[in-house]
N, C-alpha and C positions, 0 to 999 in steps of 0.2 A: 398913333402913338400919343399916350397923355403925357403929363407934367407927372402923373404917379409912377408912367415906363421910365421915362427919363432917372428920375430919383433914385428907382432901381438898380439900373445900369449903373448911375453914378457912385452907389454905396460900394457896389460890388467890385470896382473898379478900386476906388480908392481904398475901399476894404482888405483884397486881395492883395497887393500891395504891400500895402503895410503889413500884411503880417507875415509875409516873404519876407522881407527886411528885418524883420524882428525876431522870427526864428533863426537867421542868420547872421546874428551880432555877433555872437561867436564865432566866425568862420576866420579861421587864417590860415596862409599862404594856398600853393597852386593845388595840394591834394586836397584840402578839404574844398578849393574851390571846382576842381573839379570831380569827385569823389563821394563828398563828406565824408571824410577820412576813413570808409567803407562802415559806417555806425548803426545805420539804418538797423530796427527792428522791421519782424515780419509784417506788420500792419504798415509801415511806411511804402515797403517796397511793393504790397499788396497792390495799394494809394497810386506808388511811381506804375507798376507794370500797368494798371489799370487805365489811369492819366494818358500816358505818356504814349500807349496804344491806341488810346480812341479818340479817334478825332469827328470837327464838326462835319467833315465829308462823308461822314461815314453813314449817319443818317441821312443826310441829303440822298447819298446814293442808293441806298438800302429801302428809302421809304418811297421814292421813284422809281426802281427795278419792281419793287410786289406791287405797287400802284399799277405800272404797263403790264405785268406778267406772272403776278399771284406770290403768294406766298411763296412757294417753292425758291424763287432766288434769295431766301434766305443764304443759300449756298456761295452766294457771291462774297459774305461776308465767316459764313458759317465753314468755308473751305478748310479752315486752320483750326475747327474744333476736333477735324481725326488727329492734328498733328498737338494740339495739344499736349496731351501727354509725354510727349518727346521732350516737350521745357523740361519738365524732372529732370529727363535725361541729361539735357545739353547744358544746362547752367552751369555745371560744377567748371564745364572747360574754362569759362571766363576767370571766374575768381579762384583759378587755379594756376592762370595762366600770371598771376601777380602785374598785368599789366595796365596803365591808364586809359589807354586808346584800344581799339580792335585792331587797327593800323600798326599796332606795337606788337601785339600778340603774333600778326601775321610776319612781321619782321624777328619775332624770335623762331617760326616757325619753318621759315623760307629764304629769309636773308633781308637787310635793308632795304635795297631794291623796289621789293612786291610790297615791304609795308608802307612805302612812298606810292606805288601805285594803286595800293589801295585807298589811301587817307586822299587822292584826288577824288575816286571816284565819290567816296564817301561824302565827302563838301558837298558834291555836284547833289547824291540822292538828298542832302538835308535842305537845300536851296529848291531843290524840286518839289519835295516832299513840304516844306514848310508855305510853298507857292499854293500847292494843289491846296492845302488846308484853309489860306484865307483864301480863296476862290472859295470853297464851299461853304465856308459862313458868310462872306458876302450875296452869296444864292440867296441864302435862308432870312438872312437878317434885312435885307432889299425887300421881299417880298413881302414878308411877316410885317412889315412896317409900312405898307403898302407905298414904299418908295421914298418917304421921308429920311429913312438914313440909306443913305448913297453907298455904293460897294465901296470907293476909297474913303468916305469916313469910315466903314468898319475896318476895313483893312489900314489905315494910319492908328485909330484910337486902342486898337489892340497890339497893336507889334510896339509902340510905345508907352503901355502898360505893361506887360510882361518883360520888356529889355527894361525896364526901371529896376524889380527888385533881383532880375536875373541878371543882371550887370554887379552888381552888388552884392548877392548873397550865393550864387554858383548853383550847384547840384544840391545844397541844404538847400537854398528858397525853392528850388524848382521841385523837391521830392516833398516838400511839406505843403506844400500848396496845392499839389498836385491830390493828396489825402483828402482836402477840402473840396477841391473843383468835383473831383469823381463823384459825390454827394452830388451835385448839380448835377452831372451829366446821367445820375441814374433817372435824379427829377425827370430831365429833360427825357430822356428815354418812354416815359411813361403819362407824363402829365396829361396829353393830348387822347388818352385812350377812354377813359372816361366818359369825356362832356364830346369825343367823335360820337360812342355809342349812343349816349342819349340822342344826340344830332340824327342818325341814322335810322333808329330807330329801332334797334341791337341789332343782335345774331341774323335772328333770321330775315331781316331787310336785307342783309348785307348780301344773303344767299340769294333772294329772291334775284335781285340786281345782277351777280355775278356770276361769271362760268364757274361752272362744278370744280375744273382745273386750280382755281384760283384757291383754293382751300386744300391742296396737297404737298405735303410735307414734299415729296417729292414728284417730279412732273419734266416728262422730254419737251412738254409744249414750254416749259419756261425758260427752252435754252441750255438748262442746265444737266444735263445726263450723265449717266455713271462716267465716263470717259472725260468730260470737262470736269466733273467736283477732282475724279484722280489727280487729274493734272492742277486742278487747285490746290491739292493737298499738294502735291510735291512742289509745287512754288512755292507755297506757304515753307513747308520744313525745311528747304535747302536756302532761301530767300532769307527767313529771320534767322539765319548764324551771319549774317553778313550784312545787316541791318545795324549803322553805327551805334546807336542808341543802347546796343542790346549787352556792354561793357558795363552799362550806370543801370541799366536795370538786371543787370543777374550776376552783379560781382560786388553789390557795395553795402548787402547787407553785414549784420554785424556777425552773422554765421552763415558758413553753406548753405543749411537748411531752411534760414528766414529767406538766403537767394532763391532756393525751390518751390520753394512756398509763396511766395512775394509773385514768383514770373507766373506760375501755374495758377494759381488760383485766383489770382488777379487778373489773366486774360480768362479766368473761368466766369467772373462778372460781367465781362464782357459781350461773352456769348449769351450770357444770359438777358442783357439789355437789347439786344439784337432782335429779340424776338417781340420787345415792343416796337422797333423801328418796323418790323416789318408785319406787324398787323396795321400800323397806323398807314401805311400804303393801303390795305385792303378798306378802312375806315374811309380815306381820300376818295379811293375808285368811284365807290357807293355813293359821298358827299357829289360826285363832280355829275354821276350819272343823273341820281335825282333833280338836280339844280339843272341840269340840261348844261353844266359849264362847259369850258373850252382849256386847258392846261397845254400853254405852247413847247413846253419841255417837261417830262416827266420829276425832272428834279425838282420844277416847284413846288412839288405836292406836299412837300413837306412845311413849308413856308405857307403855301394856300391853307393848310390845316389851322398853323397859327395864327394866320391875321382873320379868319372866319370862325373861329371854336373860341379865341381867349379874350378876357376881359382884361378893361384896364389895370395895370399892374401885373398882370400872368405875363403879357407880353413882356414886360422889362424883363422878367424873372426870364423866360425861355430865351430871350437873348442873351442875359449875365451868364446859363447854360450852355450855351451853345458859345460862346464867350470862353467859358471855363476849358469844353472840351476841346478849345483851340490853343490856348492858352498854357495850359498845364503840357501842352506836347512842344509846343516852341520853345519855352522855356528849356525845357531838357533839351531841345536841338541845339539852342543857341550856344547853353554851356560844350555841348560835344563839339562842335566841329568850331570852336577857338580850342578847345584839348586838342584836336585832332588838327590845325595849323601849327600850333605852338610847340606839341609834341611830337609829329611826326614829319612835320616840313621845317621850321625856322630852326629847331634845335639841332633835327641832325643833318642840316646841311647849310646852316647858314652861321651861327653860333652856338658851337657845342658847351659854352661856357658859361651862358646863359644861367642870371640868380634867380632863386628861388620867387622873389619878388618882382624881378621884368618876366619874369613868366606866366607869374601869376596879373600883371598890369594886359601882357601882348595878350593873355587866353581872351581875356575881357573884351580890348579893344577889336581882335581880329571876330570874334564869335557876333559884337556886333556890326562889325558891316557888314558881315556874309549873310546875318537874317534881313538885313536892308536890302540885299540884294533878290532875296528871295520876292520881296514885293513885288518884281518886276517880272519873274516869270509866273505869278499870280495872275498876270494881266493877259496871258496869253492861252489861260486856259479854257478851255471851252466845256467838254465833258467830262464834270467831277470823278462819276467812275471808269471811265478811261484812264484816265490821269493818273487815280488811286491804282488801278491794277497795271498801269506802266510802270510804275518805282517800282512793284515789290515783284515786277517783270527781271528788272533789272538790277536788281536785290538776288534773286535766285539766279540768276548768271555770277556775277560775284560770288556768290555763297560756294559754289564748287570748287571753291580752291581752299575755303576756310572747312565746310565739312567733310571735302575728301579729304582734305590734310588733315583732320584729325582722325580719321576712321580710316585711313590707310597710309602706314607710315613709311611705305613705300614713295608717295606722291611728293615730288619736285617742285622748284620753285620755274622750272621750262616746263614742264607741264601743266602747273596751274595759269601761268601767263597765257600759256597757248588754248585751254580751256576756255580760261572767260571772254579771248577775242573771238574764238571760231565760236563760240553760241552767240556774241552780240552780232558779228555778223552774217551767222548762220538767221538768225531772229528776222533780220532786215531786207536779207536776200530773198527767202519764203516768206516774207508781206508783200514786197515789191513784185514779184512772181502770180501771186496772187488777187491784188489787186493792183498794180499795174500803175498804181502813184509810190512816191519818196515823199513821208514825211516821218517826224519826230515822235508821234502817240502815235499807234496804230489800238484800232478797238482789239479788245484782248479776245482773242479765239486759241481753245486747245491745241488746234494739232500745228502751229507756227510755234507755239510752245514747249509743245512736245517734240517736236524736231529738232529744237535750237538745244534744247536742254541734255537729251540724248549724243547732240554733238558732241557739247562741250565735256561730258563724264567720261563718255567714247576716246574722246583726245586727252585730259586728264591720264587718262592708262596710256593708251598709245606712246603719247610723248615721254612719261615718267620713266616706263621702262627702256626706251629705248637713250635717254641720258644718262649722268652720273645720279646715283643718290645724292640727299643732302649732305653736308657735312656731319660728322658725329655731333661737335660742338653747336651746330643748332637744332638741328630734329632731334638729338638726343636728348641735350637739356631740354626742350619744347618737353619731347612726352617722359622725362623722368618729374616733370612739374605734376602733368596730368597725373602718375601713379604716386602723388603723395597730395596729403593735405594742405591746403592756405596754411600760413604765418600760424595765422589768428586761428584757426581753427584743429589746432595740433595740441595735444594734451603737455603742460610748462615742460619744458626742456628735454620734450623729446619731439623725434619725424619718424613714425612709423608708417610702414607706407599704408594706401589708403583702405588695400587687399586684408591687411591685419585688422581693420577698421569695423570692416562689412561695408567700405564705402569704397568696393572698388568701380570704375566706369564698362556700365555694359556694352557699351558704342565703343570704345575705347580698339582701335585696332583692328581692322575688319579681317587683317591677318592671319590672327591665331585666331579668329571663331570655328574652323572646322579642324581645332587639332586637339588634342586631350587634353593638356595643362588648362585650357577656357575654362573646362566643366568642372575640375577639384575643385571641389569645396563653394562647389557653384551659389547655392542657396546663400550659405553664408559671407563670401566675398561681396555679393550683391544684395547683400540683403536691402540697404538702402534704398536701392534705383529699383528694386524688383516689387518694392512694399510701396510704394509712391509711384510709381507707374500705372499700377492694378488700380488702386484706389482711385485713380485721375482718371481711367477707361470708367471705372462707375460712373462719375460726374457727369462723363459725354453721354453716358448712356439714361442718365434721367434727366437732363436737360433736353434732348432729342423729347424723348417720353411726352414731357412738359410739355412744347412744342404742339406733339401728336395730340395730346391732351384738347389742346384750344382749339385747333383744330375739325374738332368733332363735337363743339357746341355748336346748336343747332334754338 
């Protein structure tokens, strides 16, 4: 590290910052601070779903998985581009649901209760989830620096930069900064693919060096086979409706359609950046073979890239990067789970009386000790993507009670409780079974997945039928929200529903899908979700291409 790395860091830091604060002069009371009083245009929310999705772990583990086992574990990250197209779908439930928290939604959904039982879990995934992420820039930034900065200075000088303007400035600092950092994070994404190449001495070095395996899109030898990406895909899609974050990124644009547009095509970036993460694994391989190196954990590789490829000054730059891609997702965690204490624990059961303004003071002070806390299970992480596919393990346990509950409105608030316990401890019974130790991360394997997951849907039905339905008064109003339009997005002083619109929900009730009133007027009720569905399967399908493309340079 130079005096020119340092500098770097330092602008960017102080930079960032301040202009979170200053896009956020304007912010007043609890909704705009947790919210932005739902304003956002589509290029912001593009910026937040983009941000606020990718994190520095992501590369760490992404360019260590094709580093030990080829390209093809693209899929460890690429699981969620079948489910992609499903964001269309699923957005409109949030910002339809008129609610601040996911915790609120599922309490209009289910009953008080369950939206208290969820807004725990929720804390715990933001505490875990914000753990796992400076653990994986600490990887990067340790290395890349060949030890000069220390995992807990990265970990103190960024959790103390990011609570500075997001203390301050809410869901505005955190979605406008987030626009900016994504800029970085594509940097970061690609900057190392270049000056590897020349390093290696391109393509065809790359091949001579590697197994054949190592350049297929798809490959059993990497682990990954049709039955594992499945079961990624279904963690992915029943996992992110239950992911708390997923309120501020697909309800607070300033229309439905900036929310559709914002989640989907902003995780469409994503997947598109992925695929520099994971050639620069295969660039690492080739770098470590030739040099005759030694990499004692696959997740270096990503960090070995930087401290051996970049010149004084690149390096600040891919730290302020990788900096950004941690930074822009803390932020939005920090704001969420002080919404999600303030709003679903302290107001409905400790003061329901609670002003506008101690609301907006407790969001602040409670959302910052709980990312203070997060530092500490930071400390006890070991394997970045372990860790990363444990949350969104336990994210897709959760989520069976928020997407069965919206896709069958038959499902209870005793059967979604009973759901999400018999999969968490269906999950831990078949690892312990399996291998024969109890602990907390178990490495993620399909079919303990696919068993847990299977339970919990299994008992979701089982139990729902055999209790009462919900009350009228809440699953009713729940899905009379779903069949009409947001506030804001209703043409002045009328609510027609959303069927009149062409924006009715195709997921919407798994009920009536095989009765005849579904199909009237099917094109047209749907037109919305049907014309942005198709369009979003294109995208997966030339980004794959792309993919295949690089792939077959020789």
């Amino acid at each position: 590290m130079t005096t020119l790395d340092f500098a770097v860091i330092l602008v960017y830091f102080v930079g960032i910052a301040a202009y979170g604060i200053w896009v956020s002069r304007n912010m007043k009371g609890s909704e705009g601070y947790f919210l932005g009083n739902r304003k956002f245009r589509w290029w912001t929310m593009m910026g937040q779903a983009f941000g606020t999705g990718t994190h520095a772990e992501m590369p760490v583990a992404q360019t260590g998985a094709c580093f030990q086992l080829g390209f093809a574990t693209i899929w460890y990250q690429w699981k969620n581009m079948l489910i992609t197209p499903f964001y269309w779908l699923i957005a409109p439930w949030y910002r339809r649901s008129n609610a601040v928290t996911t915790g609120e939604m599922l309490s209009n959904r289910y009953g008080r209760s369950m939206g208290l039982f969820y807004s725990i879990f929720a804390i715990l995934f933001l505490v875990f989830t914000m753990g796992t992420m400076l653990q994986g820039a600490a990887k990067v930034i340790s290395i890349a620096s060949g030890g000069e900065i220390t995992s807990n200075t990265v970990v103190i000088a960024m959790t103390l930069a990011f609570m500075v303007y997001s203390f301050i400035g809410g869901l505005t600092a955190a979605a406008h900064t987030e626009l900016i950092q994504g800029l970085l994070i594509v940097v970061l994404s690609f900057m190392l693919i270049p000056l590897g190449l020349r390093d290696v001495g391109g393509f065809s070095e790359m091949r001579s060096h590697l197994p054949t395996e190592f350049f297929g899109l798809y490959s059993e030898a990497s682990g990954l086979g049709a039955f594992t990406i499945a079961m990624l895909a279904i963690n992915g899609i029943v996992g992110i409706t239950a992911q708390p974050h997923m309120m501020s990124v697909m309800s607070t644009g300033n229309t439905e359609l900036a929310c559709r547009i914002g989640q989907t095509y902003g995780t469409f970036v994503k997947r598109f950046i992925t695929i520099g993460w994971a050639f620069t694994g295969l660039i690492v391989a080739t770098m470590v073979i030739q040099r005759g190196a030694v990499l004692e954990d696959p997740e270096f590789a990503f960090g070995y890239a930087a401290r051996e490829l970049l010149a004084p000054g690149l390096v600040g730059l891919l730290v302020a990067c990788i900096l950004a891609a941690n930074m822009s997702t803390c932020s939005n965690f920090m704001v969420g789970s002080g919404a999600l204490f303030t709003r679903d624990i302290y107001k409905p059961y400790v003061n329901a009386q609670i002003t506008d303004a101690q609301e907006l003071r407790l969001g602040r002070m409670s959302g910052l000790i709980l990312t203070s806390i997060s530092v500490l299970f930071a400390l006890v992480v070991g394997n970045v993507l372990s860790a990363f596919l444990f949350v969104e393990t336990i994210a897709a346990f959760m989520g069976i009670a928020i997407f069965g509950g919206v896709i069958w409105k038959r499902a209870n608030r005793y059967g979604a409780i009973a759901a999400v316990v018999v999969a968490f401890v269906a999950y831990y019974i078949i690892n312990f079974s399996d291998t024969g130790t109890l602990q907390l991360i178990y490495t993620w394997q399909p079919a303990p997945f696919g068993k847990a997951i299977l339970a919990g849907f299994s008992t979701l039905v089982i139990v729902s039928l055999l209790t009462k339905p919900e009350p009228a008064e809440t699953a009713g109003d729940f899905f009379d929200k779903m069949n009409h339009l947001a506030p804001d997005d209703r043409p002045k002083g009328q609510n027609p529903t959303a069927k009149e619109m062409g924006r009715d929900l195709i997921l919407l009730d798994v009920g009536t899908w095989f009765k005849r009133e579904r199909w009237v007027g099917f094109k047209k009720r749907y037109r919305e979700d049907l014309g942005g569905f198709l369009l979003a399967w294109l995208m997966v399908g030339f980004l794959i291409f792309v993919a295949w493309l690089l792939m077959q340079i020789h």
